[in-house]
C-alpha positions as a printed NumPy array, in Angstrom:
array([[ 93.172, 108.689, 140.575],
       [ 89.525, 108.509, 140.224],
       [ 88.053, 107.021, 137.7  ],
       [ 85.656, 110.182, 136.756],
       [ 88.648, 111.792, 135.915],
       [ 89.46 , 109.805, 132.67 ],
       [ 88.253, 110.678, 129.263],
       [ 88.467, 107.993, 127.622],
       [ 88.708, 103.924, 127.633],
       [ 90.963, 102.81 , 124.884],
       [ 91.657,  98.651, 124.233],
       [ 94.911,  99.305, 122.415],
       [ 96.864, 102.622, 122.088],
       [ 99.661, 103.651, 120.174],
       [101.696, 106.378, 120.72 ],
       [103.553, 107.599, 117.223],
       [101.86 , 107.84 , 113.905],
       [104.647, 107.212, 112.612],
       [105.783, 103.685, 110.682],
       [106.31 , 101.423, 113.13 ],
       [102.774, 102.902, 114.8  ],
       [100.473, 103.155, 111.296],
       [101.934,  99.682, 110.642],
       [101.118,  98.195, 113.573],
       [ 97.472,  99.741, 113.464],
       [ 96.922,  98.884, 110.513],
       [ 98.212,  95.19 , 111.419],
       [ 95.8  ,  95.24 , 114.373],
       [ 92.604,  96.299, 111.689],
       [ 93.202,  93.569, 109.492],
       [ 92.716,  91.264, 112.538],
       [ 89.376,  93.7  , 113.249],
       [ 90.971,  94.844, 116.476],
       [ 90.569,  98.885, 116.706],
       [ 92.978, 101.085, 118.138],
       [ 94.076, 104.389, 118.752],
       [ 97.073, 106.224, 117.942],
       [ 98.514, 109.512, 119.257],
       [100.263, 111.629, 116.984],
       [101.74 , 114.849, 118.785],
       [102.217, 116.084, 115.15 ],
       [ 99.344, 118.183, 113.643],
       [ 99.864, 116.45 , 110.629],
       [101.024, 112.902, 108.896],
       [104.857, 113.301, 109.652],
       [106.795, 112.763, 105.862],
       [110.247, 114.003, 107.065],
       [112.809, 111.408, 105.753],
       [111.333, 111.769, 101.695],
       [112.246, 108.154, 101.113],
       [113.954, 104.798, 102.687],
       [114.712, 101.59 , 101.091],
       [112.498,  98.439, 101.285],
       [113.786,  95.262, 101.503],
       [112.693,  91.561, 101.154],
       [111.775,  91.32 , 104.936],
       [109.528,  94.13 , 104.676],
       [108.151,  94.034, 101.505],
       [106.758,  90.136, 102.938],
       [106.074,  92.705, 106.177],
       [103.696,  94.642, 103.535],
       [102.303,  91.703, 101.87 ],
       [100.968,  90.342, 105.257],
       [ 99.204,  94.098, 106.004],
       [ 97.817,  94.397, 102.474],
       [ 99.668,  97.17 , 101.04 ],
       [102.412,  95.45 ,  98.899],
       [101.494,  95.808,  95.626],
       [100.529,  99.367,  95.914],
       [103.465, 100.545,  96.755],
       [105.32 ,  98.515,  94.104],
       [103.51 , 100.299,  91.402],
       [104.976, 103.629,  92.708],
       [108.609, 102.307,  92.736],
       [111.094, 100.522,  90.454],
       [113.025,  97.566,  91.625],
       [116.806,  97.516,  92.39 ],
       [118.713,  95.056,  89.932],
       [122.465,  95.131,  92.317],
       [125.126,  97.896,  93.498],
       [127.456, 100.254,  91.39 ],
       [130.272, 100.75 ,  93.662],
       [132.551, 103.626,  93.026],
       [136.966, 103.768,  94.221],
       [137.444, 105.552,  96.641],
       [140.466, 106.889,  95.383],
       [138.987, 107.914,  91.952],
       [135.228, 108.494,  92.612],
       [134.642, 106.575,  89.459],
       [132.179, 103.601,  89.267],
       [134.659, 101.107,  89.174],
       [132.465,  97.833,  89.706],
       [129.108,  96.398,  89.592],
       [127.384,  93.708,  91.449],
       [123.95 ,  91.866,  90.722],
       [122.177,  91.029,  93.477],
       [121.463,  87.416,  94.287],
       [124.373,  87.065,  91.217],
       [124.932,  83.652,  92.811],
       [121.346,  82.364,  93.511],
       [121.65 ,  81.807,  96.94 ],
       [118.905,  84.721,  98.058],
       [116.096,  83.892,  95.631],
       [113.368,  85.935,  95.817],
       [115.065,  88.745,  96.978],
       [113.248,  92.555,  96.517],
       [114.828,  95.99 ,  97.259],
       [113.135,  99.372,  96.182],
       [113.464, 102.779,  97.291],
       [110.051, 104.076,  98.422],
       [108.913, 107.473,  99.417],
       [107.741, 107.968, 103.005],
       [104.682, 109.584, 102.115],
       [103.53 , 107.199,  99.885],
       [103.758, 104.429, 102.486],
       [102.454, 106.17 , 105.394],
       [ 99.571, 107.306, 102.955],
       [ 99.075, 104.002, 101.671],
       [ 98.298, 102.451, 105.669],
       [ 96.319, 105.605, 106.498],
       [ 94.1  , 105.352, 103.304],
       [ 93.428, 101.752, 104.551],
       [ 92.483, 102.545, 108.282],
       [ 89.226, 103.284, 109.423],
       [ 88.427, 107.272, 109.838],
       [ 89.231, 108.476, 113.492],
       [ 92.007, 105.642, 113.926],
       [ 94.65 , 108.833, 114.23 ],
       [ 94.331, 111.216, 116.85 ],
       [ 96.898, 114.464, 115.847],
       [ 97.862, 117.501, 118.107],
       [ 97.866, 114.859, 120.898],
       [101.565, 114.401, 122.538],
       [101.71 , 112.516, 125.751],
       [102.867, 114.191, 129.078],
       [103.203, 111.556, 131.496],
       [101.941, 107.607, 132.194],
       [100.504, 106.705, 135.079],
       [ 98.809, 103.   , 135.998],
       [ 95.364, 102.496, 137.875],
       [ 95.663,  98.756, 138.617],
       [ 96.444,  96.96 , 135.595],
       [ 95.405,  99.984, 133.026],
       [ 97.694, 102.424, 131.847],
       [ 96.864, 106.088, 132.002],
       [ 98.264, 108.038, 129.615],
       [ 97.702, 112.071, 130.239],
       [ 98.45 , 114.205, 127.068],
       [ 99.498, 117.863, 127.833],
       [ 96.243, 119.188, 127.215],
       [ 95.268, 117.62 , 130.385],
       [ 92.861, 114.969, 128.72 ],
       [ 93.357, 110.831, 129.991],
       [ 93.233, 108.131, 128.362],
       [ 93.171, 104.851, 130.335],
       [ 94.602, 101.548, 128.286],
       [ 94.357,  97.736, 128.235],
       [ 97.521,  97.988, 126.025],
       [ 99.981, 100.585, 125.046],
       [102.672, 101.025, 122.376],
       [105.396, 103.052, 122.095],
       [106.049, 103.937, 118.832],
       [107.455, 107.369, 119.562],
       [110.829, 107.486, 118.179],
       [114.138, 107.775, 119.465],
       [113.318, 109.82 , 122.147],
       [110.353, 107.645, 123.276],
       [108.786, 108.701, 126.312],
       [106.841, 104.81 , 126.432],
       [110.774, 103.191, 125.994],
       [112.055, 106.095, 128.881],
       [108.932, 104.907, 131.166],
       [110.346, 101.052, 130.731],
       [113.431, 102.208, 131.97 ],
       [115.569, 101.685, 128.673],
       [118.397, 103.876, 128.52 ],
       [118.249, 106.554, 126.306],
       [120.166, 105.838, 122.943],
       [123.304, 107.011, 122.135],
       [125.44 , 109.398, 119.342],
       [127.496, 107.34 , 117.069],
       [129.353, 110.196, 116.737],
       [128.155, 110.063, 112.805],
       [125.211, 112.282, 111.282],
       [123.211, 112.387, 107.702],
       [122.145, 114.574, 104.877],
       [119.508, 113.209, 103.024],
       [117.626, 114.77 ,  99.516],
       [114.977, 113.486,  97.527],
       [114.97 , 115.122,  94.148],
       [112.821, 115.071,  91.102],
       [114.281, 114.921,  87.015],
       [110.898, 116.211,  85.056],
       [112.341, 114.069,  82.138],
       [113.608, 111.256,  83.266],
       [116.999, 110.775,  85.713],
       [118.098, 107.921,  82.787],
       [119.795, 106.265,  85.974],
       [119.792, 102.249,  86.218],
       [118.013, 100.555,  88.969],
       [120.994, 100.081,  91.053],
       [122.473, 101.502,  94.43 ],
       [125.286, 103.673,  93.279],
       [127.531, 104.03 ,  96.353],
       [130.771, 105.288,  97.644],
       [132.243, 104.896, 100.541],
       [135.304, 105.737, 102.619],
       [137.566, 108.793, 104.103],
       [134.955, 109.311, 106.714],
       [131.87 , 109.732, 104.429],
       [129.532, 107.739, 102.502],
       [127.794, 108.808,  99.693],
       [125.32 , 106.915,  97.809],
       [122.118, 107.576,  95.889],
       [119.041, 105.456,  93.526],
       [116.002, 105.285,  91.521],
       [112.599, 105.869,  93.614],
       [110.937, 105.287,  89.851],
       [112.05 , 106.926,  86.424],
       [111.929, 110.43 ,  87.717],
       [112.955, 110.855,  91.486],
       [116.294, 109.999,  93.007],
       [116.724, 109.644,  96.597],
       [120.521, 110.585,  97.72 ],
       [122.229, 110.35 , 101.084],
       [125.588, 110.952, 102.438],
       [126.91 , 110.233, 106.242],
       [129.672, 111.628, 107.715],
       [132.256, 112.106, 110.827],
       [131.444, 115.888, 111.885],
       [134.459, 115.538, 113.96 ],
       [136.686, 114.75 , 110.759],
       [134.975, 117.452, 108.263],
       [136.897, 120.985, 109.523],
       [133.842, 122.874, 107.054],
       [131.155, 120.917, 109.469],
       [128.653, 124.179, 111.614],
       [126.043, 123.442, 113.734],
       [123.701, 125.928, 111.869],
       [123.476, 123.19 , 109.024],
       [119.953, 122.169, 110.162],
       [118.718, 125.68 , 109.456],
       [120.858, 126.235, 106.332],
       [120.379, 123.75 , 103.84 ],
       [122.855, 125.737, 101.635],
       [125.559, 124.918, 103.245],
       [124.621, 121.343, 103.856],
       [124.549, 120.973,  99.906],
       [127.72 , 122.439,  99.624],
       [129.344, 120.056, 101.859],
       [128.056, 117.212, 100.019],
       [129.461, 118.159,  96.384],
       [132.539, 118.92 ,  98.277],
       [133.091, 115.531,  99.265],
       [131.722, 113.889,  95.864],
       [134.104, 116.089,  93.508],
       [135.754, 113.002,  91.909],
       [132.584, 111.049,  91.225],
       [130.836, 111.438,  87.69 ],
       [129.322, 114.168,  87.084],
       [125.427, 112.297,  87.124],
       [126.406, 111.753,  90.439],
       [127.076, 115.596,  91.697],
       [123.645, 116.44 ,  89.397],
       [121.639, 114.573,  91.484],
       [123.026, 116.698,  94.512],
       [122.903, 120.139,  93.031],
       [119.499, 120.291,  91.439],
       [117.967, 118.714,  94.788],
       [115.766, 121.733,  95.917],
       [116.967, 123.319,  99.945],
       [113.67 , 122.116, 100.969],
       [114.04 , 118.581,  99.856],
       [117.547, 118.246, 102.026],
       [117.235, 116.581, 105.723],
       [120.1  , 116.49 , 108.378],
       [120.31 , 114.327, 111.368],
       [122.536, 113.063, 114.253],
       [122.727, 109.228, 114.164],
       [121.681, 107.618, 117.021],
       [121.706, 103.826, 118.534],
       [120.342, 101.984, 121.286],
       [123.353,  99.699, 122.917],
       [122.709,  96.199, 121.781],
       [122.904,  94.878, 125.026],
       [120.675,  97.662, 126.296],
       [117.819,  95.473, 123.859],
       [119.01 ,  92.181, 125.81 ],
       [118.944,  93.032, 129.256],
       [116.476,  95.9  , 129.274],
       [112.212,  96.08 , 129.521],
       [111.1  ,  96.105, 126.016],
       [108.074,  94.543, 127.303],
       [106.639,  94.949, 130.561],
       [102.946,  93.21 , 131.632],
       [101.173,  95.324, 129.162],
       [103.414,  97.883, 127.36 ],
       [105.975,  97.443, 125.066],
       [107.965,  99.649, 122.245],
       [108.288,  99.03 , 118.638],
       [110.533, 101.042, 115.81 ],
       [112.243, 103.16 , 116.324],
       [111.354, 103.295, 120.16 ],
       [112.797,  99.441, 120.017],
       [116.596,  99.616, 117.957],
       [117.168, 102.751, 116.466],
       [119.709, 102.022, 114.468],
       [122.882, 103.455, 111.982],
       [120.828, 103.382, 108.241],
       [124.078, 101.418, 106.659],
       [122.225,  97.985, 106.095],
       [119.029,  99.874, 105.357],
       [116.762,  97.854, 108.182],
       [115.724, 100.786, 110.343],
       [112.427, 101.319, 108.759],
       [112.578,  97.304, 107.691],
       [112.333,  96.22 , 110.685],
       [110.395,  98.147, 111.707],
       [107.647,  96.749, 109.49 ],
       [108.431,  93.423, 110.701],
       [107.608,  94.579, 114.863],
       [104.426,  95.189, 113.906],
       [103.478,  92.393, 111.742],
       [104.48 ,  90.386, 115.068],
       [103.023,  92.599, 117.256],
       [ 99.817,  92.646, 115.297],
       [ 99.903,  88.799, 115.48 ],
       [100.717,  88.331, 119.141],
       [ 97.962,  90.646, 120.228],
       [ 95.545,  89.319, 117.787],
       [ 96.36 ,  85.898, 119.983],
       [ 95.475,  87.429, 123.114],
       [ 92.179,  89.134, 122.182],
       [ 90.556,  86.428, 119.853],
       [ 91.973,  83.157, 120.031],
       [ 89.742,  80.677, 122.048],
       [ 91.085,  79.487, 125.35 ],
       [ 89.834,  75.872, 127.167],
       [ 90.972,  77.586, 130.193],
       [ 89.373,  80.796, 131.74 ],
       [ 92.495,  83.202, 131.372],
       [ 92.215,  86.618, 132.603],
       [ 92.44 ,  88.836, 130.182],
       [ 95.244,  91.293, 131.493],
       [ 97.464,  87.661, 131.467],
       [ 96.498,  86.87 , 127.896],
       [ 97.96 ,  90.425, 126.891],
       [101.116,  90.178, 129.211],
       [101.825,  86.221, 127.268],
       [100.891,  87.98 , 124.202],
       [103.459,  90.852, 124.844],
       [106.301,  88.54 , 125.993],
       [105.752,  86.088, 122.8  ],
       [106.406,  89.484, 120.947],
       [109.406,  90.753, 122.859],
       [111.089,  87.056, 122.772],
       [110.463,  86.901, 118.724],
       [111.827,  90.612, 118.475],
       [115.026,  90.904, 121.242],
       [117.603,  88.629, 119.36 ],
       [116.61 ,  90.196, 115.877],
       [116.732,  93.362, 116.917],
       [120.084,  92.86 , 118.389],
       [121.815,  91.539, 115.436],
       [119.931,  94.093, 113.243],
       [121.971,  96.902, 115.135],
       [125.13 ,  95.774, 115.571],
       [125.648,  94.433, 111.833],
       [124.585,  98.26 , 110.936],
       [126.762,  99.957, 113.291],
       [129.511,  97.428, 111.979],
       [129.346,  97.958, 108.56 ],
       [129.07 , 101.908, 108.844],
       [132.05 , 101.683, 110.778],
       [133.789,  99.788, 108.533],
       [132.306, 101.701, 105.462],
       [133.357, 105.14 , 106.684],
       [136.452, 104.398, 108.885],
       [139.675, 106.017, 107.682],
       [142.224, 103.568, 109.803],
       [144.623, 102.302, 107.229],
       [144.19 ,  98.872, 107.71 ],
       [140.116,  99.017, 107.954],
       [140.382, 101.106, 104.471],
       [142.55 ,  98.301, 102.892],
       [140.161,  95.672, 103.88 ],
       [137.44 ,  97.708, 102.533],
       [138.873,  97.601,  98.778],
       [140.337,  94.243,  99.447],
       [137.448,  92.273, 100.758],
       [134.549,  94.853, 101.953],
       [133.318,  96.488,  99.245],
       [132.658,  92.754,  97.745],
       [130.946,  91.145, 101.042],
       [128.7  ,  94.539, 101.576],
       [125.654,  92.983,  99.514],
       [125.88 ,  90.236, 101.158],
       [125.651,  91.818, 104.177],
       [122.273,  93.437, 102.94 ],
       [120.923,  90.425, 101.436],
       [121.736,  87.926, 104.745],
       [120.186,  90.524, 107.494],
       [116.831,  90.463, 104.527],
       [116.441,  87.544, 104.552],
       [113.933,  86.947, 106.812],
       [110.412,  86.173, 107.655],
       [108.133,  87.914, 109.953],
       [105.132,  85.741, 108.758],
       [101.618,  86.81 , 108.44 ],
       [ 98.537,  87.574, 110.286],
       [ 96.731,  84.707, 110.734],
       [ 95.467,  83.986, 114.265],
       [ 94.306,  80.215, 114.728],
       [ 90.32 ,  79.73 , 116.412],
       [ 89.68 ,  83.283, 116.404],
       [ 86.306,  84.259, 117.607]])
């Protein structure tokens, strides 16, 4: 291709505005490297309302500046209220760190567009380029060319997928695609003008093929959520994406026994506050043995593990790829070098530092998930008596272990 034919020379570009992409901008800025990210989106994409933030990603925040702002806007979570499956009452409650051994721990329910606001209102003007979905990627020599379908090219020193489950970057790497889990979700965000009066805890139930749970964003908006088996729900219709209605129906049908707070916060949701979705995973061994990196690309998010929301780490880790990307490219373009290094072979080092750090965690971070969804929801007899027996008492735990962990912070040693 010749080289007249390019639009544009780009250092680092991201494809996905989305978080794993505004993070790791944003990550990059703080470093004062500039990059650009493609959003095919005409707008900031908020679909989602809300996800839960956990220690790991809240020290993720810290390290890109935007922590406390976001605290102010939501409440922290004091430990779970878990409901019987048999009665839908809240039979038991658990403090979190009860026992001491996770000090320091930090969950709160944020909404989506206050954290994707939050990193846009802290990157420079121009940083997000909207309307702009890529076609096809091409190479010319070591630089990427990225076309865009309306026939405009970019060539690239570095590029990111961010781009979702259906990443084109991952799909040019040669990952497989990811997979059904054969499980989908209704989300709903919804507001209480005077107060929801709810305690800052994760109310949850779980079993019979569906898991319901809900919490405090701050004293006035609840997010909800509820997964399910289509296959095992004889009410389930594939127009439910396009008829929220019935979507909200199928949700109080399933909560029926629980309090009646709990079926409030589902029927005075408004239709346009209700999401549905088909889970989808990557194979865990597809993250081992496949090209997350490759000389100069790599994937992050979404694009990386998607992953079953049951430990609440999609978006978590998330955060934590591109704190480490952030960090591992800041390496490669400042720090000083006694050797003359080529610069394409500082990026490649930098990129495999960041797919070594990110493979094994990624890994465990989806098959915990899809292990504790399927245990969650599963309606084997045996599975459901170890759920009352021992399940339901290890599941924050579970949340607090896969938390616990450090992505560390932006510093880059002799930068110039």
């Amino acid at each position: 291709m010749e080289i007249n034919h390019i639009h544009e020379d780009v250092d680092i570009l991201i494809v996905g505005a989305g978080l794993a992409g505004l993070t790791t901008a944003l990550s990059l800025h703080r470093l004062g490297l500039k990059s650009l990210v493609l959003e095919s989106s005409d707008c900031l994409r908020i679909t989602g309302f809300a996800l839960t933030i956990w220690t790991n990603a809240w020290r993720a925040l810290d390290a890109v500046g935007i922590g406390d702002t976001l605290r102010q806007k939501s409440t922290q979570m004091k430990g779970f209220k878990i409901a019987s499956p048999d009665t839908g009452l809240f039979t038991s409650e658990q403090a979190l760190d009860k026992d001491g051994k996770f000090e320091g721990y930090e969950s709160r329910c944020v909404k989506r567009k206050d954290l994707l606001e939050a990193m846009v209102n802290e990157l420079p003007p121009g940083t997000i380029r909207y309307s702009s979905k890529v076609a096809t990627i091409d190479e010319l020599g070591q630089f990427k060319l990225v076309h865009l379908a309306d026939g405009s090219i970019l060539k690239t020193k570095v590029l990111i997928g961010c781009d979702g489950v259906n990443s084109v970057v991952s799909k040019w790497l040669g990952l497989d695609a990811p997979v059904s889990v054969g499980r989908s979700a209704i989300r709903g965000l919804v507001e209480f003008p005077n107060g929801s009066g709810f305690d800052p805890m994760f109310h949850v139930n779980f079993g019979g093929g569906v898991r319901f749970g809900f919490l405090p964003v701050d004293d006035k908006t609840v997010y909800w959520f509820c997964t399910f088996t289509p296959s095992e729900v004889p009410s389930y219709e594939e127009d439910w994406p396009v008829n929220p209605i019935k979507m909200k129906q199928f949700v109080l049908s399933r909560i029926n026994k629980m309090p009646k707070e709990a079926q409030d916060v589902v029927e005075q949701t408004a239709l346009s506050s209700i999401s549905y979705a088909h889970l989808k995973f990557r194979l865990p061994w597809n993250v081992l043995l496949g090209n997350i990196v490759k000389d100069n690309v790599c994937v992050a998010g979404d694009a990386l593990h998607p992953m079953t929301p049951d430990i609440g780490q999609g978006g978590c880790s998330s955060l934590e790829d591109a704190v480490v990307l952030g960090r591992c490219l800041g390496e490669a373009f400042l720090k000083k070098s006694n050797e003359e290094v080529d610069e394409f072979e500082r990026i490649k080092k930098g990129l495999e530092k960041y797919g070594k750090e990110r493979r094994w965690r990624s890994f465990r971070l989806i098959s915990v998930a899809y292990c504790v969804g399927f245990m969650q929801e599963s309606k084997w007899k045996i599975l459901s008596w170890l759920r009352k027996v021992w399940f339901s008492s290890y599941t924050p735990s579970a949340f607090l272990k896969m938390a616990n962990f450090d992505c560390g912070n932006l510093v880059v040693e002799s930068q110039t």
